[in-house]
Structure formats: C-alpha cells, structure tokens
N, C-alpha and C positions, 0 to 999 in steps of 0.2 A: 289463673292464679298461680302465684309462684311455689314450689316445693322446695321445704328448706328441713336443715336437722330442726328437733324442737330440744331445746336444754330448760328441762326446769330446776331452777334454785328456788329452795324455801327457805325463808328468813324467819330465824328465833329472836332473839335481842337487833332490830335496828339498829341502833348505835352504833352497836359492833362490826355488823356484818354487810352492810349496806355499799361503802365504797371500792370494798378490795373484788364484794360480789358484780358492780357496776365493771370495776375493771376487765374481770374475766370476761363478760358481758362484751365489753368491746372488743377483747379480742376474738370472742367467738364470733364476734359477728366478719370477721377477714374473712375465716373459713367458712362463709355462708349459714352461719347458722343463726335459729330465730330463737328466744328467748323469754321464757316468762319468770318473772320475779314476784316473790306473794310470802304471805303468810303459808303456815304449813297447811290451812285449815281449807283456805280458796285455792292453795294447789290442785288438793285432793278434790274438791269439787271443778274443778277447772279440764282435771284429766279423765274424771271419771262422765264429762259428757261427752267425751271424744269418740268420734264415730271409727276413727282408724287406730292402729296400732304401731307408735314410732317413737324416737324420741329418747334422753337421758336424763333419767330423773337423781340429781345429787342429794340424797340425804345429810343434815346432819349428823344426826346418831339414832339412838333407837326407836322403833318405830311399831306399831301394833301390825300383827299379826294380820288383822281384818285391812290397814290400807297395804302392805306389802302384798298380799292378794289382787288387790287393784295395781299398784303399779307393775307387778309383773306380768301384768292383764292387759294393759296398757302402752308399756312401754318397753324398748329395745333393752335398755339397760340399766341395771338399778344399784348404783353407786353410794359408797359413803365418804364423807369427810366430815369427819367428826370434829368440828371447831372447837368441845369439852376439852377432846385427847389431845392434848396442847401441850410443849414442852413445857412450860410452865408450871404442870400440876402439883398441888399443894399433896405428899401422902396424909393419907387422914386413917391407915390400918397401923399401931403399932406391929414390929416385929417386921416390914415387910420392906426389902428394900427397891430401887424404884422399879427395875425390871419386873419383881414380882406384884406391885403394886400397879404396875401398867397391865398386866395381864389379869389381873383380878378387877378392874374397870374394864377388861373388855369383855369378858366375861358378865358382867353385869349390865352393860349397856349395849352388849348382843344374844340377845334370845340365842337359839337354836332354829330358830324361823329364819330370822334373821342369815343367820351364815347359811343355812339350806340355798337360801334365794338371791344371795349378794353376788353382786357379779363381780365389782371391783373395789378395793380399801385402800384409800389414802393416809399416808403417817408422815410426823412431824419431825420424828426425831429417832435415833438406830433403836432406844427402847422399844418404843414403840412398833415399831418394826419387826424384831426381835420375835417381841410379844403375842403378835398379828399372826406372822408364821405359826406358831405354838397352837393358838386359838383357832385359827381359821384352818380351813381346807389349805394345805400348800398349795392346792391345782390352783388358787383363786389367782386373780390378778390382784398383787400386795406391793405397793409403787411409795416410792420416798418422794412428792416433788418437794417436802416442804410447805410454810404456810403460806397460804395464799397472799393474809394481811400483811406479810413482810414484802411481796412486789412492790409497796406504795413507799416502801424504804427505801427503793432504789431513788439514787439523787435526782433522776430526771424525773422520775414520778412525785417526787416531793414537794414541786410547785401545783400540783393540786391543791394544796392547803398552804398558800400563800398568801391569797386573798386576807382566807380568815386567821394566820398567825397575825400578819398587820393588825388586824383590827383587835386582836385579841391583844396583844403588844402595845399598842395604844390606850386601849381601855384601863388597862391594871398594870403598866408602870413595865415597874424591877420585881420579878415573883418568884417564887419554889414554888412549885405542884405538889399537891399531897393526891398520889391516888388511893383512896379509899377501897380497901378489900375486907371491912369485917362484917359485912353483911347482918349481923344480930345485933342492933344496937342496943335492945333494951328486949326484955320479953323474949328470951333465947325459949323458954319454952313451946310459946306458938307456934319455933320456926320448926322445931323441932318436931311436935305434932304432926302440920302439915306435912312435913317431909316424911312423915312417916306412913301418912294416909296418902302419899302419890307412890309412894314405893309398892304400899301394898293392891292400888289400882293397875300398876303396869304388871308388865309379861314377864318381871323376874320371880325366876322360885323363890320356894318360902324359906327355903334355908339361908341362902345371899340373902333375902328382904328382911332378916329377925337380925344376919350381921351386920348388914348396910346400916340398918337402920339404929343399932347400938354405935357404930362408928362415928357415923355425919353428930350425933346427937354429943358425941365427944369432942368433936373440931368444932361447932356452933360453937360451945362452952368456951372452947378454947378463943377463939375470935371474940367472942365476948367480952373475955378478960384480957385479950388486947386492949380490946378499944377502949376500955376504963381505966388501961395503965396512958393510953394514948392520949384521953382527955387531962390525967395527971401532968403527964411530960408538957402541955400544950403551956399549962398553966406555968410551968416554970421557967421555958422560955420566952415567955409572948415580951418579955423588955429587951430582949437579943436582937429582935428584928425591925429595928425603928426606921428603915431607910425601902426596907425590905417587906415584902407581903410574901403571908401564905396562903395559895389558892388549892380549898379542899374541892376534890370533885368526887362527889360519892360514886359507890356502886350502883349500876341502873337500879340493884334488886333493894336501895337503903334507902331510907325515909328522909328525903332532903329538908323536910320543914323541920325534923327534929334535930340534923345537922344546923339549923339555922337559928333553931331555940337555945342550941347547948353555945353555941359561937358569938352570941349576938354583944356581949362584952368583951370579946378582942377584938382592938383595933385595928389593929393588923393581919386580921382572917376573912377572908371570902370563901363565899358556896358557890359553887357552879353548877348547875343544873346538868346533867350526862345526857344532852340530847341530840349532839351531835360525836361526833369523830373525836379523838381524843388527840391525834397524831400533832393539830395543832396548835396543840397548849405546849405540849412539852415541848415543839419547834419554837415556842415564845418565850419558855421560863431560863431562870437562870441555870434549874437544876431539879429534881427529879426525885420525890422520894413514896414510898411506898410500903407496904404490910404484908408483900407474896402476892400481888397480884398482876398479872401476865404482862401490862402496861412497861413492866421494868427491863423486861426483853427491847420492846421499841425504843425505849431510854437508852438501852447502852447500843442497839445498833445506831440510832444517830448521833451516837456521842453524848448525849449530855450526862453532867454529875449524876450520880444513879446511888441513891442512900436508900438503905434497905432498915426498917423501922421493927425494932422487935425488943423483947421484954426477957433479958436476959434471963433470969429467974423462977420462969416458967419451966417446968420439970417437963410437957410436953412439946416443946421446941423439938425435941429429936425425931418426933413424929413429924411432927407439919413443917416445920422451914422446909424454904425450898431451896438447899443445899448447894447448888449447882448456880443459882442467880445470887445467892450470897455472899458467893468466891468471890463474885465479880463487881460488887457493891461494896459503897461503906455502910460499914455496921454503927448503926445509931442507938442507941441504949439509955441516956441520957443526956441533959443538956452538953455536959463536955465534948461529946462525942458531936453531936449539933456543932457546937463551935468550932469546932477540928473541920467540919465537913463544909461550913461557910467561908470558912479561911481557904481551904483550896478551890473553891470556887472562886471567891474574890482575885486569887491568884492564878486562875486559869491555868491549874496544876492539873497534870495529866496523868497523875499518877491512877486516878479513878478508874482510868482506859488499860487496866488491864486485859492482858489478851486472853480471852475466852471461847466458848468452845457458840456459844453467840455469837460473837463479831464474826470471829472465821470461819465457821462454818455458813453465815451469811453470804459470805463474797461469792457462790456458784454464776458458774456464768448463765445458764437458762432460768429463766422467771418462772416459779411455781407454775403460772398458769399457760406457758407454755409449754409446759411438762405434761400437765392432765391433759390439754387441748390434743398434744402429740398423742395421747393413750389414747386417746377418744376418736384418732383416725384410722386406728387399726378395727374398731368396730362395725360391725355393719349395722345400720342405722338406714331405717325406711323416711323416705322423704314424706314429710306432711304440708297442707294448705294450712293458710293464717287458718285459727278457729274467730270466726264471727261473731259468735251471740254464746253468751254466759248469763246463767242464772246461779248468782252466786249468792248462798243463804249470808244474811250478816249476823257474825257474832259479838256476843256479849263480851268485852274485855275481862269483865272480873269474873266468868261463865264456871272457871275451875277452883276460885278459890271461895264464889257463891255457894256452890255445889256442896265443899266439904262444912262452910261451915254450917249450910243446913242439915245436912249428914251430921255434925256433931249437937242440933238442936238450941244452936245460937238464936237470939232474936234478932231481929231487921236490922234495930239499934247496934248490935254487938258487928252484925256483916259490916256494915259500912264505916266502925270504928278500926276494922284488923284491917280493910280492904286496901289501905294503903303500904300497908306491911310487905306484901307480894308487890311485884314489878308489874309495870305496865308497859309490856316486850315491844308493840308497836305504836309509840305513841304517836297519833294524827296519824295514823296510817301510813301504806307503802306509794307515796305521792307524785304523780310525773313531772312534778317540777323538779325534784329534788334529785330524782334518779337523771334527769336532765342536764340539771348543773354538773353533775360528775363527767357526764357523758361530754357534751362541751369542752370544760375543761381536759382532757382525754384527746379530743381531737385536736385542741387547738394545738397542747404540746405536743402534739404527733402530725400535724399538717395533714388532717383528716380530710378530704376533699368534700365525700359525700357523708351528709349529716345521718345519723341514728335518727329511725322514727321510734317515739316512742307513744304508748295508746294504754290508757286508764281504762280497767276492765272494771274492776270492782275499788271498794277503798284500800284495800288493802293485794290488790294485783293489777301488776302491768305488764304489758308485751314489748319488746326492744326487736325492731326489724331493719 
C-alpha cells in the first residue's frame, strides 16, 4: 500500500469553500499527497481512528480545546487559514480602526490553546499580518500567501466556471447581481440571541464574550436597517430596469423563501438560491452590486461594474462600511445614483476600474496555493497508508441550533419554525460527484494525464488520491 502525506481540509459553508479547496487538492496531489475533504465534524472522527500519526490538518479558525488535543495527537502539523479573517471584513467595534479591529478578531477567534498548539497562520492581507505578529508567538510560522479563492481568478482557471456562466447567461438574459449580505432579515432579535448563546459555549473569556456580544448585537441592527432601507430603494427603482433583470442571491446564512415572499411583485427580480459557486453569476452579469459582502473583491478582480449599496444616513456607517472596497466601487444611495451606475455600464465606461489596492495587489506571480504547498515542504510530515474503513457517527444538521432552542424551552412547534433562520453549511452533503466535476475540469485545463481517484467515506467525507 502506498504512503503518501495525508492533508486534511475541513469544510464550513460549501458554497463557499468547496472549489478553490478542490483546487488546492489538485495541486497537492503533484506533490504526492493524499487528501481528505469533510465536514469539521467527520474530520475529527476520521483522524481520531487513525492508528498512525502523520499528516496536516488546516483549520479554519477556532477550534475547542478538546479537538486541538486530538489533532496534535494525531497529526504532524496543525495549521490555520481562517476564511472569517478575510480582507473584506466589515469592523463591527466602534472606535477601532482596521488594524486594531483585526487583532481584536484574532484574539477572539484564537484562545490561548489555540496559539499554545498552532504550528503555522495564514493571512490575507499586511493588516492581518501585522496583527498575527502582535497576537501570535513571533517564533510561529506567520506567511502572507493570500487567498486561496482568488487562484480561481486567475484567467486560465476561469474556465472552470464556463460551463455554468453559459447556462446561467442563457437562462436570465441581460442581469445586475445583487449579492445579499444582510443576513437579519426580519427578527434581528433571534439572531442576536443565538449568537449570544454560541459565544458563550465557545472557548472565549467572559470579558471578549459580554464585548462581542454587545457589538455583533449592534451590526445585526445595523444590517437590519439596511435591508428595509434596501427593500424601500427596490421599490423605487423596479420601472428603471425594463430591458434589464435583477438577480438577488441571498446570503447562505438568509431565508430565501422570505426573499421570494418580499419580491414576488417585481417583475423584474429573481432569487437565486446560494448553492453553488458564485464566481459564475457575476462572470454572466452585466454588473455587480452589493451591501459589504466579500463577493465585491471577486467583482472588481474580474473587472465587472462593482456598486457598493448603502444608506447614506445611517450614523453607523463609520463603523461598518468596508472603507477600502468602497474606494473602489460606486456608491449607490438612491435611485439617481442607480441610474448614474447603469449608464456607465450601458457605456462600457471604465471609470469603475479604479486602481486599487485589490486589483494590484492581485497580480502576484505564485498562486496562493502554491505558496502554502511551498510551506508545507519545509515540514516533516510522516508518510501514512489510505485509511480503509471509517465509522463515521451521522449528524443532525439543525443538531446546534436544536440544542439551543431547547436550552431556551421552546416547544417542537417553535424549533422548526426558527430552524430555517440558521444556515444549512452543507447542504446534500460533501458529494464525489461534485468534488469530481471540479477535479476533471482542473485536469482537463491543465492536460492532466492521470485522473484523480476520488472515494465517498461518509456523506459528508471523501478521499482525493
């Protein structure tokens, strides 16, 4: 039996993280390595039946105390890339500007367990970075490759998702994208709650978890009162775009049927359900508009019109806009502003393409995941056999947000009225068709000889060899 490195990536939100993780995947596998991709949940039972001890387990971000135990039990090296810590991030602390605002996230989404046991930290952007140094042991290994999901920006990897822009291009015409980031559409309380009762289940102290949780409870609010300034603006333009469609694609974490309750008298608006890749819609639209969510980074690296959607009048803007992506966008406010922003479009005006620190800082000549892959040869890493047989328990999808609301003495009827409130992170599971398709795709633009095998462990875990 062959001995190979073992990489495991654990997947939070599908949608998100699925294609740029497949890519890495492929190129891990040049340098011989074997690969498991899962839920965080069949990770952790996946390594914890492992007879040997090898391997690099990439975290997310923060992690309990009890599985960080197991992976440094387990494995060679215990890595993060935190796909939160994204240059994109909204601040949600007044008073704090982003460098300080970046280090008080890492401070709260890394225990002191955490840094204790971290072998290496990936960052996105020099804040970040900056940040990392401050918070983390300097001894650590603290590496800029950049984001992974920006390799699939590069123009040869952008036929990945040609297939499905045709088709998407076809179905819905001439369109603008609305990508949806206000996550509370209605019931900002609930969201609030919950988030308050996961703050105070994790590993962060009670002093961060009493500030966190007065802060997020601020931004909900805040997003809230976008989104009912957003349903107003809708209603005053909907006779602007008569040749033209708007395709809204919620947040995975946002209630699409109640997007489709509030819409269902414009003519001129679609829902899109967020269950795949997003790269290409906006490879399909005419143009690009958004509320601060990270989508508006991939917008202006591939060039499209990129309108940044916000409610001038809010006294909280100075907090949350994301200051840095708004340079680089037009500013939408009202209908006027709308029309201003169709007209340059219609005109294929390139004034939109301001130079930013986005686009240019893009152009690097090594691909993110050839950056990490490079970090990961300086490692020593024990070779492992396939693992054969897995006994992987199945969980309950709604498992955490069951939990709390019987922790708060809700009845059956109330669980499965909120339960659509909360995301459903892997929906249909981690499937080896689909991690397939990417994989294919992958070869075929790369004149890959020998095909990827890939093997369904559980629903939600597969092995790429």
């Amino acid at each position: 039996m062959k001995l190979k490195k073992n990489l495991y990536l654990p997947i939070e939100i599908k949608v998100r993280e699925i294609p740029h993780k497949v890519y890495l995947s492929y190129e891990a596998l040049k340098k011989n390595y074997r690969i498991y991709i899962g839920s965080k949940s069949d990770l952790f039972q996946l390594i914890a039946q492992k007879k040997s001890r090898g391997g690099i387990f990439m975290a997310k971000g923060s992690i309990s105390s009890t599985t960080i135990d197991l992976i440094k039990k387990k494995c060679d090296v215990f890595c993060i890339f935190d796909e939160e810590m994204n240059r994109s991030m909204q601040n949600y602390v007044p008073g704090l500007s982003m460098l300080d605002f970046y280090k008080y996230m890492l401070k709260t989404r890394l225990t002191s367990i955490n840094i204790k046991h971290l072998d290496k930290y990936y960052c996105f952007n020099n804040h970040i970075l900056k940040s990392a140094k401050i918070i983390l042991n300097k001894k650590k290994n603290i590496l800029l490759p950049g984001h992974l999901k920006e390799d699939l920006l590069k123009k040869k990897n952008l036929l990945i998702f040609e297939r499905n822009r045709k088709k998407i291009k076809s179905k819905y015409g001439e369109f603008i994208l609305f990508n949806s980031d206000f996550l509370a559409l209605y019931d900002p309380d609930f969201h609030i709650s919950y988030n308050e009762k996961m703050l105070k289940e994790s590993n962060i102290s009670k002093k961060i978890t009493k500030i966190d949780v007065k802060n997020v409870a601020t931004q909900i609010k805040y997003k809230h009162r976008n989104f009912l300034y957003f349903m107003n603006f809708l209603e005053k333009i909907k006779n602007k775009m008569k040749n033209l469609k708007m395709i809204i694609r919620p947040h995975p974490r946002e209630d699409i049927d109640y997007w489709k309750k509030i819409t269902k008298n414009f003519n001129n608006i679609e829902i899109v359900n967020p269950i795949d890749d997003v790269t290409p819609y906006i490879l399909a639209s005419k143009g690009v508009m958004h509320n601060g969510c990270s989508t508006a980074i991939s917008s202006l690296i591939i060039g499209k019109p990129t309108a940044y959607f916000i409610n001038k009048d809010d006294i909280s803007n100075e907090t949350h806009i994301q200051k840095d992506i708004l340079k680089s966008c037009i500013e939408v406010n009202n209908p006027g502003d709308f029309d201003k922003w169709l007209i340059s479009i219609k005109k294929n005006s390139k004034k939109y393409l301001k130079k930013n620190k986005y686009i240019v800082g893009f152009n690097k000549m090594n691909l993110s995941s050839e950056i990490i892959l490079k970090d990961f040869d300086k490692d020593k890493v024990n070779l492992e056999p396939k693992i054969e047989s897995t006994k992987i328990e199945k969980k309950n999808k709604f498992y955490r947000l069951t939990k709390y609301l019987l922790s708060e003495k809700l009845s059956l009827k109330n669980i499965w009225k909120n339960s659509y409130k909360m995301p459903i992170k892997i929906p249909g599971g981690i499937k080896k068709q689909e991690v397939e398709k990417y994989l294919r795709g992958f070869e075929k633009i790369y004149g890959t000889n020998n095909k990827a095998k890939v093997r369904q462990l559980s629903d939600n875990l597969i092995e790429i060899s």
